[in-house]
C-alpha beads as a LAMMPS data file, in Angstrom:
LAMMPS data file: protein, C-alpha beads

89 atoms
88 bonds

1 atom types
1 bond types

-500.0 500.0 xlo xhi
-500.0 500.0 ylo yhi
-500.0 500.0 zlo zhi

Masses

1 110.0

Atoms # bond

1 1 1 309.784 353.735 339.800
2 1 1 311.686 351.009 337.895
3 1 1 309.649 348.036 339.961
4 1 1 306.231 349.525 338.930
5 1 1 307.315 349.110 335.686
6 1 1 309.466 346.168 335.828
7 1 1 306.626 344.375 337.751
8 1 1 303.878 344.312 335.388
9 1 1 306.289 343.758 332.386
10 1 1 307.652 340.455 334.182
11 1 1 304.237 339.504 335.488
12 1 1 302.577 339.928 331.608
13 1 1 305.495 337.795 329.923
14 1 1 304.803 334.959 332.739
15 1 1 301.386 335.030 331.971
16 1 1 302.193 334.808 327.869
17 1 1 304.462 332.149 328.634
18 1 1 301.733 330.097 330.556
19 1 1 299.361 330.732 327.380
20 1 1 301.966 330.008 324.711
21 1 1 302.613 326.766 326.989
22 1 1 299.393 325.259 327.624
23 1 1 297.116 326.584 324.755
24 1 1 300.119 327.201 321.870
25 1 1 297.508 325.555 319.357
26 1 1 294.316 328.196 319.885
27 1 1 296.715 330.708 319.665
28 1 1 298.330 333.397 316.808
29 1 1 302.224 333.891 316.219
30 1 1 304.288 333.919 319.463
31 1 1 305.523 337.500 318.972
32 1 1 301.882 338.979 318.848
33 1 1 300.924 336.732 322.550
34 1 1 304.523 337.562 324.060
35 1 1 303.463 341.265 323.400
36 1 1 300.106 341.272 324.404
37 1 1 301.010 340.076 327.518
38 1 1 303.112 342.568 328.961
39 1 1 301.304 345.574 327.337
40 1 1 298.508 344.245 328.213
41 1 1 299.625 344.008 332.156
42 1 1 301.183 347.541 332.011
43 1 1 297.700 348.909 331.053
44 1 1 296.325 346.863 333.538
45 1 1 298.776 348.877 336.294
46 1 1 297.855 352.120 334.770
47 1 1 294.150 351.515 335.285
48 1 1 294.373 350.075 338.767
49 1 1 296.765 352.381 339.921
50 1 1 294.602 355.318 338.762
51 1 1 291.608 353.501 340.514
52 1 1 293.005 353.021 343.525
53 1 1 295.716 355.629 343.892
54 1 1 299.517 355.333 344.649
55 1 1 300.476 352.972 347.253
56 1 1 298.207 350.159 346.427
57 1 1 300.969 348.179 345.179
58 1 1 299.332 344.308 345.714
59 1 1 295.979 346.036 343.823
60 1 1 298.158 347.181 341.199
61 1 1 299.524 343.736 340.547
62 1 1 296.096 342.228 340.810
63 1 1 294.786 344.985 338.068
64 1 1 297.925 343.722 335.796
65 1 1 297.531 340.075 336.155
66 1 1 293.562 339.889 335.537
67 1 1 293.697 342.874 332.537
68 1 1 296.830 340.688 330.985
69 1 1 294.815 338.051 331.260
70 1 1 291.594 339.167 329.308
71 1 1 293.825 340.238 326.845
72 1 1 295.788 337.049 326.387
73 1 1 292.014 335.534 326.168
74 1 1 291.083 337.829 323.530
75 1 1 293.623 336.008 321.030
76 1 1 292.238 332.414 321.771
77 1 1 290.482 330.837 318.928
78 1 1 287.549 328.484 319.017
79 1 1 289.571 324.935 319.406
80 1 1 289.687 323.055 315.797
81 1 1 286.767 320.774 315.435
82 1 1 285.921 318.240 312.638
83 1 1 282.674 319.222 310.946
84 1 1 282.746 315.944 309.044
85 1 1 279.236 314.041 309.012
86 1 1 277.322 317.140 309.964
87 1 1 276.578 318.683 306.991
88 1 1 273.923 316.779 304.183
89 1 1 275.765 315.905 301.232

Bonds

1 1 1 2
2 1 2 3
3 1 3 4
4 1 4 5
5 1 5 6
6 1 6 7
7 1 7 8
8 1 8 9
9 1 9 10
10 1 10 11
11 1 11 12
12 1 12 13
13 1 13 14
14 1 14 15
15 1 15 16
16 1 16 17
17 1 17 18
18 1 18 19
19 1 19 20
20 1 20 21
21 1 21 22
22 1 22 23
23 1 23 24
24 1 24 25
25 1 25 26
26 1 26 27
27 1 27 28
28 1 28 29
29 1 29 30
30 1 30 31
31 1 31 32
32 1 32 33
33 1 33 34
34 1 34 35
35 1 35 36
36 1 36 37
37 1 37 38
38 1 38 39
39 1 39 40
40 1 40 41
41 1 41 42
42 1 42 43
43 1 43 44
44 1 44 45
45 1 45 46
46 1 46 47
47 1 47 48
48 1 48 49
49 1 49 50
50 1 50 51
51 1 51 52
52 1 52 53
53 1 53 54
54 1 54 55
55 1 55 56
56 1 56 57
57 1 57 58
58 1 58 59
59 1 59 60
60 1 60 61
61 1 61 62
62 1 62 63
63 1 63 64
64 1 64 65
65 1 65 66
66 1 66 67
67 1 67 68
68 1 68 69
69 1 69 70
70 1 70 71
71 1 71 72
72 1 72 73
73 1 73 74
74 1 74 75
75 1 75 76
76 1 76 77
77 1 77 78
78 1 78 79
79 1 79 80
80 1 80 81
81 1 81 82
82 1 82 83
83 1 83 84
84 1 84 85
85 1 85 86
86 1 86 87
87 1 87 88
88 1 88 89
């Protein structure tokens, strides 16, 4: 019980921690990714696990990294671009 919770938890802050790593600049405060990760991999469990019915442990993962992961793309913003010259003056 406490590794199909401790799992997706673990799995979720990895994946923050690869977001807040390589794309810190597109994204909002650190708290808000850090929790969206793991929430966002627990629900992710839940879901699979309720798709595919206990003992699909390796699906459940799967269902936790790719659902963390949408999440943790939901918070990106477009990358900062300089609008200078575009516009007539």
């Amino acid at each position: 019980m406490l590794f199909s919770v401790l799992a997706p938890v673990l799995l979720g802050l990895a994946l923050a921690w690869a977001a807040d790593r390589r794309l810190a600049a597109r994204l909002p405060a650190r708290p808000l990714v850090y929790l969206t990760g793991p929430l966002g991999a627990l629900f992710g469990t839940w879901v699979a696990g309720a798709s595919l019915g206990p003992g699909h442990v390796l699906g459940s993962l799967t269902g936790a990294t790719l659902f963390g992961g949408v999440l943790l793309s939901l918070l990106l913003r477009p990358p900062a671009r300089r609008l200078r010259g575009v516009l007539p003056h």
